[in-house]
C-alpha positions in Angstrom: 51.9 -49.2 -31.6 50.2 -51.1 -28.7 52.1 -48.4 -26.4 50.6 -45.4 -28.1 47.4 -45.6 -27.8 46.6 -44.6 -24.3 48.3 -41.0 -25.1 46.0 -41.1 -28.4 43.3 -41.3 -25.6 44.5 -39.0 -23.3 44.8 -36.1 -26.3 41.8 -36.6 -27.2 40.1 -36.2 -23.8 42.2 -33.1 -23.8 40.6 -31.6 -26.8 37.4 -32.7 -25.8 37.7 -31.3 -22.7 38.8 -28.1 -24.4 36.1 -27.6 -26.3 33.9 -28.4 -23.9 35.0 -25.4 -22.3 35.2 -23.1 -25.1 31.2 -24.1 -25.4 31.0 -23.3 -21.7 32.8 -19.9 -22.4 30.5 -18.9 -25.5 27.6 -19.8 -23.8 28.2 -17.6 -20.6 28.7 -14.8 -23.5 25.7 -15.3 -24.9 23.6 -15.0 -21.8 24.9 -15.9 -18.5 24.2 -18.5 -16.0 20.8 -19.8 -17.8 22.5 -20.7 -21.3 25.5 -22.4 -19.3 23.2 -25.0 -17.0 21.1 -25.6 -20.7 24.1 -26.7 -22.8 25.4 -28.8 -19.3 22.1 -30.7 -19.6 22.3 -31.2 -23.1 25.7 -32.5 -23.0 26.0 -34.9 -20.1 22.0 -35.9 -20.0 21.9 -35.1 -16.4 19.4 -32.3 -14.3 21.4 -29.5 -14.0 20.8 -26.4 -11.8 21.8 -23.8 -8.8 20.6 -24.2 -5.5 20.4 -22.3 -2.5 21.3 -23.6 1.1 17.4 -23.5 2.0 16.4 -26.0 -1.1 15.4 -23.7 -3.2 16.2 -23.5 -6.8 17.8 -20.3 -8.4 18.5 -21.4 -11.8 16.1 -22.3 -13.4 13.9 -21.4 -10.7 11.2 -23.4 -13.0 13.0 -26.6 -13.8 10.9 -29.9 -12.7 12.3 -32.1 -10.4 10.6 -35.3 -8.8 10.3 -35.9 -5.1 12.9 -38.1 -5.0 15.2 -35.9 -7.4 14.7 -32.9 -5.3 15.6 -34.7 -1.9 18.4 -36.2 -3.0 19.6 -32.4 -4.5 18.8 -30.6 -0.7 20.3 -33.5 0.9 24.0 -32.7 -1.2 23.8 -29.5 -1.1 23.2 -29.4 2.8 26.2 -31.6 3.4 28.0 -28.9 1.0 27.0 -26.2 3.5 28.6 -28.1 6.3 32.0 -29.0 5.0 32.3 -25.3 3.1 34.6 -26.5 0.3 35.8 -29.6 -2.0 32.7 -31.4 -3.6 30.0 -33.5 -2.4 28.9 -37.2 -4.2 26.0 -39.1 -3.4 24.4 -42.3 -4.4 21.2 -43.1 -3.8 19.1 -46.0 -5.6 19.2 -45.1 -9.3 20.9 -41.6 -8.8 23.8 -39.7 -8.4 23.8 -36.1 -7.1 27.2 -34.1 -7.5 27.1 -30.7 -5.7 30.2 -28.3 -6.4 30.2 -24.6 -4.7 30.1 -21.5 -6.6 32.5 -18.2 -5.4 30.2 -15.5 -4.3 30.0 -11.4 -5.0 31.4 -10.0 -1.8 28.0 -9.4 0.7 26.3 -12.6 -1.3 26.2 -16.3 -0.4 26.6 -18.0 -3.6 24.2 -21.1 -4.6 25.5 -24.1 -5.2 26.3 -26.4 -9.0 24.1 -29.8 -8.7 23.7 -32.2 -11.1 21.3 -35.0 -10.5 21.9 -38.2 -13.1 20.9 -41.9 -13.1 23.9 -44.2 -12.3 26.1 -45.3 -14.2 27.5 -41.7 -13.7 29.1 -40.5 -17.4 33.2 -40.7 -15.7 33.5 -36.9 -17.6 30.5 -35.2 -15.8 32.3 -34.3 -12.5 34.7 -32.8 -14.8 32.4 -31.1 -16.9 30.7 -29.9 -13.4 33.8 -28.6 -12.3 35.2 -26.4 -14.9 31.8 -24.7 -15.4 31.7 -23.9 -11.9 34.7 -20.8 -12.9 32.5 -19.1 -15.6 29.1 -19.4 -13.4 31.0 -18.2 -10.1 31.4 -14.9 -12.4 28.3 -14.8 -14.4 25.9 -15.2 -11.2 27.3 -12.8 -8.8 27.4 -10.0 -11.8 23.7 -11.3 -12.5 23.0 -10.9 -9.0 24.6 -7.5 -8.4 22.0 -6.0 -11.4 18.8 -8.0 -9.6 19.8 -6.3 -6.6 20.4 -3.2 -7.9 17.0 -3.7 -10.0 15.4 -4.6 -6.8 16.7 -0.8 -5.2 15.5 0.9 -8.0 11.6 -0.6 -7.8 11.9 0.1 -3.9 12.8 3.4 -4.5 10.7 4.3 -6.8 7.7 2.7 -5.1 8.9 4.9 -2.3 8.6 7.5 -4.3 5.0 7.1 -5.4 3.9 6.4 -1.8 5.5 10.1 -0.6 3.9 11.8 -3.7 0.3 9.5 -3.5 0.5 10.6 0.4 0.9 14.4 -0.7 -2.0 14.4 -3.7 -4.4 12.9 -1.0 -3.1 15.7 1.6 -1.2 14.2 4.0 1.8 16.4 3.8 3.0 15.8 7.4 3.3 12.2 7.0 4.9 12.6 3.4 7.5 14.6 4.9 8.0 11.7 7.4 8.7 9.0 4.9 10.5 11.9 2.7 13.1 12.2 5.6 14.7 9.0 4.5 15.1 9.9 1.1 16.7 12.5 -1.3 15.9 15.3 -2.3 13.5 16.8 1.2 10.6 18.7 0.0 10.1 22.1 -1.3 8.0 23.8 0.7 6.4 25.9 -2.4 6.8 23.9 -5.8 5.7 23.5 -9.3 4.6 20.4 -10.4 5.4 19.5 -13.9 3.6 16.3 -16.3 5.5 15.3 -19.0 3.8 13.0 -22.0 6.3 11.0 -24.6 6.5 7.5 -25.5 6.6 4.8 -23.0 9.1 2.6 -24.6 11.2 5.6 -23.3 10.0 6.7 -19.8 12.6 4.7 -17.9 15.4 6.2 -20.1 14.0 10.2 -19.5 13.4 9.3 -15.5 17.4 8.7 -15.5 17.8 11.4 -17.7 15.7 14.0 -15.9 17.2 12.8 -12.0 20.5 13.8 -13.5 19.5 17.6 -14.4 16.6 18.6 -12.1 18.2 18.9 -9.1 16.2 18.6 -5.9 13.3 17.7 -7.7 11.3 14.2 -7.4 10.9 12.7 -10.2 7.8 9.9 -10.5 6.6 7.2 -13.5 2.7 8.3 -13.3 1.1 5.2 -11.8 -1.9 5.6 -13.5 -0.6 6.6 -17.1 1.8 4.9 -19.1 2.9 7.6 -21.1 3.6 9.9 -18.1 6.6 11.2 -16.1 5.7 13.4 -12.7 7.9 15.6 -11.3 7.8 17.7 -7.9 10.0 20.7 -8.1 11.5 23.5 -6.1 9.6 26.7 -6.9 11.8 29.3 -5.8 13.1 30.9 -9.1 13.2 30.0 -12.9 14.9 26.7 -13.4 18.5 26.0 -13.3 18.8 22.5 -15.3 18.4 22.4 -18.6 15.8 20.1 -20.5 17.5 16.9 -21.7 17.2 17.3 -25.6 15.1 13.9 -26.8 13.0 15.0 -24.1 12.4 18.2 -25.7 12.2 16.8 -29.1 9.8 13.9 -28.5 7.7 14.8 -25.1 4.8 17.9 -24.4 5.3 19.3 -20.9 2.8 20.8 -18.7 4.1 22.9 -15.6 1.7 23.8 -12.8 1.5 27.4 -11.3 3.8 27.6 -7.7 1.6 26.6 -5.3 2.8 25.1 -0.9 3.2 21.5 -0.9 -0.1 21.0 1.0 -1.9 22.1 -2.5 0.1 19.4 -4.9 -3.2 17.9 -6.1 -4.1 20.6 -7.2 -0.9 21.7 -8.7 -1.7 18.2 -10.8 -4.7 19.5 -12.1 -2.8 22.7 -13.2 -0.4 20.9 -14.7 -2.3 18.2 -16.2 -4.6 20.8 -18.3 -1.6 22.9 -18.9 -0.2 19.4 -21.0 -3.5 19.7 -23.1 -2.7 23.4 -24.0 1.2 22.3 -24.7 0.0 19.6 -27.2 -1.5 22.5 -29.6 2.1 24.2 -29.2 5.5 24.5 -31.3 7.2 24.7 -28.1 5.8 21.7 -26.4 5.3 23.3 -23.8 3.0 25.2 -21.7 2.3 26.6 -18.2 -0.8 26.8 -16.5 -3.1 29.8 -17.1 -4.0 31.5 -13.6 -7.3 31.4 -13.2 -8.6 31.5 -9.7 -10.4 28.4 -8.5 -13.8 28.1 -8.0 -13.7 27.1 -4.0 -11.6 30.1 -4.0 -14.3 32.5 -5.8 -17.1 31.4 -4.4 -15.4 31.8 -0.6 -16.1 30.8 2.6 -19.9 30.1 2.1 -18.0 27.0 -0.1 -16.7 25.6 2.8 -20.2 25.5 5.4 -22.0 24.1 1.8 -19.3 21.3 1.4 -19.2 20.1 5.1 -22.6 20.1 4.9 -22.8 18.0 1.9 -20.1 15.8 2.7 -21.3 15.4 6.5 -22.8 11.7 6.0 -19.2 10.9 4.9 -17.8 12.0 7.9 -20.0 10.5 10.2 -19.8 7.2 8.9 -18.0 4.6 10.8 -16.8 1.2 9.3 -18.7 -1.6 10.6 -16.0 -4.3 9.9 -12.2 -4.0 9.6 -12.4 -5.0 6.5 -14.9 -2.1 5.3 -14.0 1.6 4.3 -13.7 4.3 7.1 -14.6 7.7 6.2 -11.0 8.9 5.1 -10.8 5.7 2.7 -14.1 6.9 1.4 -13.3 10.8 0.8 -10.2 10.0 -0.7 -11.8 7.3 -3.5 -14.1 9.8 -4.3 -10.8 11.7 -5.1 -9.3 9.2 -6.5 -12.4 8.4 -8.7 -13.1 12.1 -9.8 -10.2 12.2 -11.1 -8.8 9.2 -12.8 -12.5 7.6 -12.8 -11.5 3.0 -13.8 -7.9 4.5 -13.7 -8.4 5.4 -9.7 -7.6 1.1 -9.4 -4.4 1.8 -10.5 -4.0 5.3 -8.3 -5.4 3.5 -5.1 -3.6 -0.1 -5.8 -7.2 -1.8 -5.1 -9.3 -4.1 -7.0 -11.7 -2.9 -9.6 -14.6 -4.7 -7.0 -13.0 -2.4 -4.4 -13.8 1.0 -6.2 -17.1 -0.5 -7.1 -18.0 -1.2 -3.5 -16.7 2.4 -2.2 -18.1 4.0 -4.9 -21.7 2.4 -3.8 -21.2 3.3 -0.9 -20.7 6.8 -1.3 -23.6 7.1 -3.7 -25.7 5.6 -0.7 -24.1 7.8 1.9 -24.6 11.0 0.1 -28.0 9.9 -2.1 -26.2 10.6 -5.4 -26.4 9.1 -8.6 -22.1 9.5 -10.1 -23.5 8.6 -13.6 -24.6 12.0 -13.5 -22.5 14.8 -14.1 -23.9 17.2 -11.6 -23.5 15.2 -9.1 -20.0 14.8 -10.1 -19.6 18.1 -10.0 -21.0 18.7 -6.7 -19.0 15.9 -5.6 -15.7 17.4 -6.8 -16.1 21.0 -5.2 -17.5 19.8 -2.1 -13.9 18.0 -1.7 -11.9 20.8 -3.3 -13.6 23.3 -0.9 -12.8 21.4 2.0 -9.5 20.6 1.0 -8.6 24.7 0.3 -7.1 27.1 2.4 -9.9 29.5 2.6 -9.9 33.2 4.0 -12.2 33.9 6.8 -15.1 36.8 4.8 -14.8 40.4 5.3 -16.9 41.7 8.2 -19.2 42.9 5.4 -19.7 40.0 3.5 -22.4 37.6 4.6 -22.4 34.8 2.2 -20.4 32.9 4.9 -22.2 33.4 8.0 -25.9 31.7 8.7 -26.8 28.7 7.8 -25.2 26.3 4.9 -26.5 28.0 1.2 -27.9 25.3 -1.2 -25.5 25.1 -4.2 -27.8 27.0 -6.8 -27.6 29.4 -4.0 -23.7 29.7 -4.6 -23.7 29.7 -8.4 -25.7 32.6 -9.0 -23.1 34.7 -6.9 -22.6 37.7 -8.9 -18.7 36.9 -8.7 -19.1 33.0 -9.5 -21.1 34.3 -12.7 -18.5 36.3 -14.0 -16.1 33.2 -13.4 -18.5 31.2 -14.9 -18.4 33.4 -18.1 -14.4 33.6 -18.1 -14.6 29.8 -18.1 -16.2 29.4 -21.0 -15.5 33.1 -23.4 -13.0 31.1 -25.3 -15.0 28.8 -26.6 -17.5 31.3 -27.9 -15.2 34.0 -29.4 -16.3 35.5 -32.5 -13.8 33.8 -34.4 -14.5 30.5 -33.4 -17.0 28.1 -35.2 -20.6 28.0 -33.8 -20.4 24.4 -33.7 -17.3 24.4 -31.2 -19.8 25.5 -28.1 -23.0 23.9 -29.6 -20.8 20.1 -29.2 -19.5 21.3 -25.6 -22.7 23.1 -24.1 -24.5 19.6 -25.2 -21.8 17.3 -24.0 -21.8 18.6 -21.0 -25.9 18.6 -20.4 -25.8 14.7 -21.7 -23.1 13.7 -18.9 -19.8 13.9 -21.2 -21.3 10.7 -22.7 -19.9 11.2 -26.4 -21.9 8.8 -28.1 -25.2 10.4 -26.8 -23.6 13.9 -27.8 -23.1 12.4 -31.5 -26.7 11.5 -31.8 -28.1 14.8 -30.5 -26.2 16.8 -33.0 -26.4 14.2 -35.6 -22.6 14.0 -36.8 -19.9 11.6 -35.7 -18.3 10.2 -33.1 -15.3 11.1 -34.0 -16.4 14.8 -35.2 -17.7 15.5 -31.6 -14.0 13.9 -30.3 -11.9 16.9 -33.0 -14.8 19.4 -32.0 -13.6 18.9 -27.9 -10.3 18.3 -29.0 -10.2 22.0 -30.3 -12.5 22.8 -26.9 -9.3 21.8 -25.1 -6.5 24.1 -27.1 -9.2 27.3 -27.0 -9.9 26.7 -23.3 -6.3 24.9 -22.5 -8.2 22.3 -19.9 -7.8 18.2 -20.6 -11.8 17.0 -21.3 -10.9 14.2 -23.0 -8.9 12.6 -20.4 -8.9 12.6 -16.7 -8.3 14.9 -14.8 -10.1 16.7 -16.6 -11.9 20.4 -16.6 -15.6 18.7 -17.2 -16.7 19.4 -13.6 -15.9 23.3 -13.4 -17.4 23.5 -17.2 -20.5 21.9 -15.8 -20.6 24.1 -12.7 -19.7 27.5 -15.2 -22.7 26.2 -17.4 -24.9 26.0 -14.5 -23.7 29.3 -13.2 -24.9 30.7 -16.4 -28.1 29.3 -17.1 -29.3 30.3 -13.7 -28.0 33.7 -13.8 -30.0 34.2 -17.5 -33.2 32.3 -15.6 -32.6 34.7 -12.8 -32.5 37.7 -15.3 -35.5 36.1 -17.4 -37.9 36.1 -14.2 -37.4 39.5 -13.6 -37.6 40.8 -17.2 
């Protein structure tokens, strides 16, 4: 009897030791590295964690460790490093550090297994140590794979967004330049699409769209959550065919083709085509051609804008630190369209925009809580930002000196855009009330509460009223970019062409 009881204590340090790697084995299935370095710590008391050659820790990248805890850990693992295999033990005062390596993914250095203890060291724990180090050496490289691939995917993307932030702000050389690296080059004449759904799902229909629009650049909106962009080839129809959740559950908008150079604009189109698609069956919608208002009014646009937007131009930036004209023209872009959104669209600070914006207020003596200046703000840059053609020998709107923008507006051809802008709305079939709530939204600065009190009704009456503005006209007002500016400039055009008519009466 005396004899038997060593093998009674070997067979149960065998089952132990089984089970304790079954627990091992569950854990690493129900998680990975992180659940396997808890239920070590539970069981043998000790710190447990992965460390890198430099010290640093990689599981749990937030555990505390003392001074002395910490030392003792990079002083293990650094005699690890120099031997390369086997196991490292050191004692120290009160504590024990055991390091053990861990087998790498090929391309990848592996951390290392340490477990820092107070002495007496439990005589199981190197044990322990040791057959955990198996599962980990495959749950951390497969862990690591996906964070590296994770890691490609952000830098890609972000790669992405700079080409296509580069080509809204003009730059089309230089977004060609940083293009070159990447797949697919750019069209040099495309349609830009913007598709809304939900963005528990946008990840998912970014996948989902690479995989069918071929050579097109596909981009998660920075600005809106709920937004996919995508750059495509315009020569010809479409070949792919629309994944079907994405036709079921998203509203697409699809720009006019337009040359690269012009894909802020084909934003625009494409962002007010999305308000048109949301009153659709179809969910769809394209852009209806309209020409713009730079375009109409001609080159007299372009000696108005570089007039107006001179003090811009000549500014210099006192300090590294401050704006330079380009920074400046391109917030006032930025802000025009996206207005607090332009923080997310520029990747500045919210004190940032502030600043620029003050300074562009100051620069070109405007007051942007107004919405005419706005609106002169937004045509001065679209003029000088649009290809256009020299005037017939005829014409002399664009020779002489720089018009005044009143000057512009009452244009006999800018007045009959102005009219086309806004016939919709007032159609004989359409509610008085529909073009009452827009004319005086737009003269109170496309403040809605304001607009509410002046036609004593609701808040949320004046919303439905320019929520069916948007379907008649098929332009975004309620959300940027939106349509507000040319609206403001049509109504101008309008009421100085009736004034005009009045005073000659």
């Amino acid at each position: 009897m005396h004899g038997g009881r060593p093998a009674d204590t070997a067979t149960v340090g065998r089952i132990r030791r089984a089970d304790d790697v079954l627990d091992i084995q569950r854990a690493a299935r129900g998680g990975g590295t992180a659940p396997v370095l808890s239920w070590l710590a539970a069981r043998s008391g000790a710190d447990v964690f992965l460390m890198n050659s430099a010290g640093a820790l990689t599981h749990p990248a937030q555990a505390l460790l003392g001074e002395v805890e910490h030392a003792l850990a990079l002083c293990g693992v650094r005699e690890m490093a120099v031997r390369g295999r086997g196991s490292v033990v050191i004692d120290q005062g009160g504590l024990t550090c055991i390091v053990l390596p861990l087998d790498g993914s090929r391309g990848s250095r592996a951390p290392f297994l340490v477990a820092v203890t107070s002495r007496p060291t439990a005589p199981e724990l190197p044990v322990l140590l040791a057959d955990a180090t198996s599962v980990l050496s495959l749950t951390w490289p497969a862990e690591h794979t996906r964070q590296q691939q994770r890691r490609l995917r952000i830098a890609d993307a972000q790669n992405r967004e700079a080409v296509l932030h580069l080509l809204m702000n003009g730059q089309t050389s230089v977004a060609r330049q940083v293009a070159g690296a990447l797949r697919p080059a750019l069209p040099a004449t495309a349609r830009m699409y913007v598709i809304e759904g939900p963005p528990g799902v946008r990840a998912r229909m970014v996948e989902e769209l690479a995989q069918v629009a071929e050579g097109a650049w596909i981009v998660p909106c920075p600005v809106y959550a709920d937004h996919i962009l995508m750059l495509a080839p315009a020569d010809g129809a479409p070949t792919w065919v629309w994944p079907p959740e994405l036709e079921a559950a998203c509203w697409i908008g699809v720009s006019n083709a337009l040359p690269l150079r012009d894909t802020a604009t084909g934003y625009a189109q494409a962002f007010h085509a999305l308000a048109a698609a949301r009153d659709r069956c179809d969910r769809r919608s394209s852009f209806a051609a309209d020409p713009d208002l730079a375009l109409t009014i001609g080159p007299a646009a372009v000696a108005w804008a570089e007039d107006f937007l001179a003090p811009i131009r000549a500014h210099r930036a006192r300090r590294p630190q401050d704006p330079d004209s380009t920074e400046l023209l391109a917030t006032a872009a930025s802000w025009l369209s996206f207005h607090s959104h332009a923080t997310a669209h520029l990747k500045i600070h919210r004190n940032t925009l502030s600043g620029r914006l003050t300074c562009i207020q100051e620069l070109l003596g405007l007051d942007l809580r107004r919405l005419a200046d706005q609106a002169a703000l937004a045509l001065a840059l679209r003029a000088t930002a649009t290809e256009i053609p020299p005037p017939p020998e005829h014409d002399a709107t664009g020779a002489g000196s720089a018009p005044s923008l009143d000057e512009l507006l009452v244009l006999p051809r800018v007045v009959a855009w102005a009219r086309r802008q806004l016939r919709p709305v007032s159609a004989p079939d359409v509610p008085a009330s529909i073009a009452e709530t827009l004319t005086t939204w737009l003269r109170l600065d496309a403040r809605i509460g304001p607009t509410a009190a002046a036609l004593s009704v609701s808040v949320s009456a004046v919303r439905k009223r320019l929520t069916r503005s948007e379907a008649l006209l098929e332009r975004s007002l309620l959300r940027s970019p939106s349509a507000v500016h040319d609206l403001w400039l049509a109504r101008r055009a309008i009421e100085l062409a009736e004034a005009e008519r009045t005073s000659v009466q």
